[in-house]
VEXMIMI-99739 format. One record per residue (C-alpha): residue number from 1; residue in one letter; chain; x, y, z. Coordinates in steps of 0.5 Angstrom, whole numbers, plus 2048, in hexadecimal, padded with zeros to 3 digits. Each point is the difference from the previous one (the first is absolute). Last residue first. Layout:
BEGIN
num, residu, chaine, X, Y, Z
NUM, A, A, X, Y, Z
...
This chain:
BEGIN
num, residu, chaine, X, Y, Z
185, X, A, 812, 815, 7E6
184, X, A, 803, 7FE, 807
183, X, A, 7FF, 806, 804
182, X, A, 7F9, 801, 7FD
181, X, A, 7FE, 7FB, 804
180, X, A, 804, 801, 806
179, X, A, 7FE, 806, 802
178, X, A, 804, 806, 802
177, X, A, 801, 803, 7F9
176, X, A, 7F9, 7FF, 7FE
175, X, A, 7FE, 804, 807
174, X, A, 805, 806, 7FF
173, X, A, 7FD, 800, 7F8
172, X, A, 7F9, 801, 802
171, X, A, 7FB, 7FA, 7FF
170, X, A, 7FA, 801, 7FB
169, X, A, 7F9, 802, 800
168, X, A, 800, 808, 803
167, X, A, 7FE, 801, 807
166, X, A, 7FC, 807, 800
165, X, A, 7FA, 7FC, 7FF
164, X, A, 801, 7FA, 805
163, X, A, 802, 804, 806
162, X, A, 7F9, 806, 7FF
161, X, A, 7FD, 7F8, 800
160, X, A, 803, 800, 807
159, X, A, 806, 7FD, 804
158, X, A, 803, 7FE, 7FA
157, X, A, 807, 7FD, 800
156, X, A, 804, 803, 7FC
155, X, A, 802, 7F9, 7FC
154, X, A, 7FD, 803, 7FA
153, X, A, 807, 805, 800
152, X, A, 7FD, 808, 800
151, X, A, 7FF, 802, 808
150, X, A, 807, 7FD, 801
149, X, A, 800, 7FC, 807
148, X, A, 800, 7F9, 7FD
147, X, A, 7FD, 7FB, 803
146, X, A, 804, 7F9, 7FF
145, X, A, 801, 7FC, 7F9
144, X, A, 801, 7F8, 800
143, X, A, 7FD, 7FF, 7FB
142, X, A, 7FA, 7FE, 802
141, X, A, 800, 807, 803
140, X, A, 801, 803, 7FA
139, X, A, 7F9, 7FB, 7FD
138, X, A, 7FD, 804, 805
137, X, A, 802, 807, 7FE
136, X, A, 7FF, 7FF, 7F9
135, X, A, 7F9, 7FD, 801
134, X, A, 7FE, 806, 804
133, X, A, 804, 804, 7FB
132, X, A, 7FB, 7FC, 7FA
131, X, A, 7FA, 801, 803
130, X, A, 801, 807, 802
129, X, A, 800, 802, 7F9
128, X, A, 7FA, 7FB, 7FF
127, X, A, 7FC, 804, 804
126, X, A, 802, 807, 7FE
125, X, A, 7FE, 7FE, 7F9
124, X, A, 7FA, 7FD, 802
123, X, A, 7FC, 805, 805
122, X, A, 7FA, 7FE, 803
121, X, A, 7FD, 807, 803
120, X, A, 801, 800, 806
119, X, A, 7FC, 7FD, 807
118, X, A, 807, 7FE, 803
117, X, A, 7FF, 7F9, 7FD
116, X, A, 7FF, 803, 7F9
115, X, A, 806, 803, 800
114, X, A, 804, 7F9, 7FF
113, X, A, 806, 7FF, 803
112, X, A, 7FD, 7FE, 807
111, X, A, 7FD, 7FA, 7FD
110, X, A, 805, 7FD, 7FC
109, X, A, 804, 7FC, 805
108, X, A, 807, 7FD, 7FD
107, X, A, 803, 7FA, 802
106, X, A, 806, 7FD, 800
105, X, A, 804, 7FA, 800
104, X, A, 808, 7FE, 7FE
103, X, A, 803, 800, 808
102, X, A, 805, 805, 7FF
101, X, A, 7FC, 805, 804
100, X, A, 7FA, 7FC, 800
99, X, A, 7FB, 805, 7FE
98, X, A, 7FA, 805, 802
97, X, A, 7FC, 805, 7FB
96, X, A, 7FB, 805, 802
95, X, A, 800, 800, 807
94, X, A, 7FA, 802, 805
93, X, A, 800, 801, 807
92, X, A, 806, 7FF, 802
91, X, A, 804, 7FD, 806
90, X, A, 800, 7F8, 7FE
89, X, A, 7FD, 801, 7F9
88, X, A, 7F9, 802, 7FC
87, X, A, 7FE, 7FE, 7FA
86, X, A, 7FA, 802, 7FC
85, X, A, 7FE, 7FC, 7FA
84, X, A, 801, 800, 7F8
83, X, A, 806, 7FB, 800
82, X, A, 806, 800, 7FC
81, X, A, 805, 7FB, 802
80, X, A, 807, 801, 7FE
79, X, A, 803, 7F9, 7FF
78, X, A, 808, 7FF, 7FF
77, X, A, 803, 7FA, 7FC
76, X, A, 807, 7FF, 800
75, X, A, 802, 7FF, 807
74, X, A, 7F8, 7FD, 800
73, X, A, 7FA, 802, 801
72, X, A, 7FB, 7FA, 805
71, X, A, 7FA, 803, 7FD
70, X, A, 7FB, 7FE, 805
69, X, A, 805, 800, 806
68, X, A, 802, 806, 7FE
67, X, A, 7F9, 802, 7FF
66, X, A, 7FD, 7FE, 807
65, X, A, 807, 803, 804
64, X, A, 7FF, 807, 7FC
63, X, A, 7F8, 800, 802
62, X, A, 802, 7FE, 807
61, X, A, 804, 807, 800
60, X, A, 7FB, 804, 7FC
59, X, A, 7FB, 7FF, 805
58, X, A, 7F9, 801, 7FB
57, X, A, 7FB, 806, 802
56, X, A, 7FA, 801, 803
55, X, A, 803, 802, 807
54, X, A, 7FC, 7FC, 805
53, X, A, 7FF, 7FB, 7FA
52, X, A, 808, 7FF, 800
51, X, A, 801, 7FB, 7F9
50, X, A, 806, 7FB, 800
49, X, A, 7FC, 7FB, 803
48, X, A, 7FC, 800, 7F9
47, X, A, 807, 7FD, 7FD
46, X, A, 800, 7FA, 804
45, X, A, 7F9, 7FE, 7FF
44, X, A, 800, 801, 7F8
43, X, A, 7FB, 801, 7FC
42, X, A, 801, 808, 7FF
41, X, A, 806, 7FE, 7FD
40, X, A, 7FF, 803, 7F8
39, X, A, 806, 800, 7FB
38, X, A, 801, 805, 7FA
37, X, A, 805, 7FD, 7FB
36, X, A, 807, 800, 801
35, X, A, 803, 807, 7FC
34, X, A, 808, 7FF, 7FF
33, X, A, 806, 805, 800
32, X, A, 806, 7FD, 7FE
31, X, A, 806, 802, 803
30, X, A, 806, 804, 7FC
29, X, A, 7FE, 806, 802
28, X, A, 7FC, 801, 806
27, X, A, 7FE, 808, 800
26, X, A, 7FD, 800, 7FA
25, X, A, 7FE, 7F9, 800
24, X, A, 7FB, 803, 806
23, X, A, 7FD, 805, 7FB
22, X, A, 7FF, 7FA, 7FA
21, X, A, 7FD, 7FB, 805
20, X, A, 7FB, 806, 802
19, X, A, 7FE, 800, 7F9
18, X, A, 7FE, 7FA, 800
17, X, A, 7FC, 801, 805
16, X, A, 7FC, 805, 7FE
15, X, A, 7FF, 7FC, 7F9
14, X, A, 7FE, 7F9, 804
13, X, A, 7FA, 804, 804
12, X, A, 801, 803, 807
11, X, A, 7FB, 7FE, 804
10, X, A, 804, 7FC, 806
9, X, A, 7FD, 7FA, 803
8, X, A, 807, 7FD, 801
7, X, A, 805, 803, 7FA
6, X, A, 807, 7FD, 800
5, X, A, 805, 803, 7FD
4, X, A, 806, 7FB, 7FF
3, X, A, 808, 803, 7FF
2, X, A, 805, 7FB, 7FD
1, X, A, 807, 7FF, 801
């Protein structure tokens, strides 16, 4: 089993993202844990189809799609996706990560993580902290993972960034008991 970081035109930095793989192989033992290259699709009609001018930010269902069938992940192989852009989905007006739940593809979205875009001070420690359980949760969807309602388990799903901050980085024990993943380690 093997899990494929990849970056599309995010400035994140080799170093930052090897880090990254390490937090989520805390989580994921016994998958590999690998970083792709970064990509760029700006070039490409069927992906621009996915950016809503009237909102100004990137429909994260056509997104999904789009990077499915570019990447095609496999029962071995699962894709999450990290992408600097803002996303809404059907019934919100933002996400900040959206997978497949059992479908082996995700995306992360980095905007609304970062302090900056709130007009703060940027903040990197508190950034990648909230990179790595962003990445956690929808890897856990991919996985198989539900919403869960504990306040603490990285699968709580965050309503706000207040959401994100309190969570913490990895599954609680009811969630790893109920899924199917670590039922088989």
């Amino acid at each position: 089993m093997e899990i494929i970081l990849q970056p599309v035109a995010a400035n994140l930095g080799n170093r930052t993202l090897i880090h990254l793989a390490k937090d989520i192989s805390v989580e994921f033992k016994d998958v590999k844990v690998n970083v792709a290259s970064s990509i760029k699709t700006e070039t490409e009609a069927q992906f621009r189809l996915a950016f809503d001018g009237y909102r100004n930010q990137w429909n994260s269902p056509k997104l999904l799609d789009w990077f499915l069938e570019k990447f095609k992940p496999t029962k071995d192989t699962k894709v999450l996706v990290i992408f600097d852009v803002d996303a809404y989905s059907n019934g919100l007006n933002y996400v900040l990560g959206e997978a497949f739940p059992n479908g082996g593809l995700g995306i992360v979205y980095l905007p609304r993580i970062k302090e900056e875009f709130y007009g703060l001070r940027p903040n990197n420690e508190l950034f990648y902290e909230r990179m790595v359980k962003e990445c956690v949760h929808e890897l856990g969807h991919i996985f198989g993972f539900a919403h869960c309602p504990n306040r603490r388990c990285v699968m709580h799903f965050s309503n706000s960034l207040n959401d994100t901050d309190v969570k913490g980085k990895s599954f609680c024990g009811m969630c790893r008991m109920k899924n199917q993943y670590f039922r088989s380690k």
